[in-house]
C-alpha positions, -999 to +999 in steps of 0.1 A: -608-091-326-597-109-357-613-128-385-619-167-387-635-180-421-651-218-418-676-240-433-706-246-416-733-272-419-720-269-458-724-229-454-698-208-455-692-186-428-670-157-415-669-140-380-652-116-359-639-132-326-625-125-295-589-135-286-595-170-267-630-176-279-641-212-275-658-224-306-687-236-281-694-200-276-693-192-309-719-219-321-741-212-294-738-178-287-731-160-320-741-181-347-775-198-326-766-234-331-787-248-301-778-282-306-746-281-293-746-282-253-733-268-226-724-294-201-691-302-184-671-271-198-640-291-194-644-322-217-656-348-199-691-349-210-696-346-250-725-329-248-708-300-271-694-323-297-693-315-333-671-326-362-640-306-371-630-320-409-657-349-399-639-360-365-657-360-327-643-330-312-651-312-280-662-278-290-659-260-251-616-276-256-617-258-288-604-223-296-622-213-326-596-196-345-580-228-344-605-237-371-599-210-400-604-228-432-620-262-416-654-276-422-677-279-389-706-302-387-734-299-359-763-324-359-785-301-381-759-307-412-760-344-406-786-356-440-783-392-426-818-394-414-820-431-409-793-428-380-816-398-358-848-420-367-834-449-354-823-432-323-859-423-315-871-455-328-849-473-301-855-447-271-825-435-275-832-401-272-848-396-234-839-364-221-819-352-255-792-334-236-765-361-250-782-370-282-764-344-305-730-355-300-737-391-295-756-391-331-725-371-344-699-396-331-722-422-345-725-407-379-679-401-375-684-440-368-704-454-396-686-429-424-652-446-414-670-487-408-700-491-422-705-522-404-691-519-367-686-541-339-707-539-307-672-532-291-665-507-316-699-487-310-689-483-272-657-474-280-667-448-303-693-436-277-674-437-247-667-400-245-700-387-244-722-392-210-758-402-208-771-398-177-808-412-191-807-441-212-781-466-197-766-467-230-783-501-244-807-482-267-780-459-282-757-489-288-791-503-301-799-475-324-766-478-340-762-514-347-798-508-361-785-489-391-753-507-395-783-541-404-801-522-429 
């Protein structure tokens, strides 16, 4: 076992972990952050994105003593309220499987263009799967706070 020290949601944290432990586990398992999913367990999916230093990364890829020192972000440290509001405003959120990491590769999106292109939206979305919502509302719910 050894020692990984990282922030948190703007909380500093510091665990034991195993040799080879995926930071998915970690979240979920250890530390009880719920939000981030489960789903393909090989990186194909999204549903298990957070933000490493404030970039979409897949957390079940990601060993977590690779992140000693970094600063994580799950949905539940996002403060931008008017980007989940507009997701359920839109129907954006159906099932809510994918809506954690599509709101946190939203929220990557607007902090680096405030004011994206449609085509920049789907490109910043492409990673994560919805199997609900066809996609239109969540591109929707985006361009929605880019017009405010």
């Amino acid at each position: 076992m050894k020692k990984v020290r990282f922030n948190l949601n703007g909380e500093d944290v510091e665990i034991k972990i195993d040799d080879g432990e995926l930071l998915l586990d970690t979240l979920r398992d250890r530390l009880k952050v719920k939000s981030v999913k489960h789903g393909c367990g090989i990186g194909e999916c999204g549903t298990c994105t957070v933000l490493i230093n404030n970039e979409p990364v897949y957390s079940c890829l990601t060993l977590t003593e690779s992140i000693e020192g970094k600063s994580i972000t799950t949905v539940e440290g996002i403060k931008f309220n008017e980007l989940k509001e507009s997701f359920l405003k839109t129907g954006a959120v159906q099932c809510g499987f994918c809506t954690p990491g599509m709101i946190l590769v939203a929220y990557s999106l607007l902090n680096k263009k405030k004011n994206p292109s449609k085509e920049e939206i789907k490109l910043a979305i492409s990673g994560n799967l919805c199997r609900c919502t066809g996609y239109n509302q969540i591109v929707e719910a985006i361009e929605n706070v880019c017009k405010d």
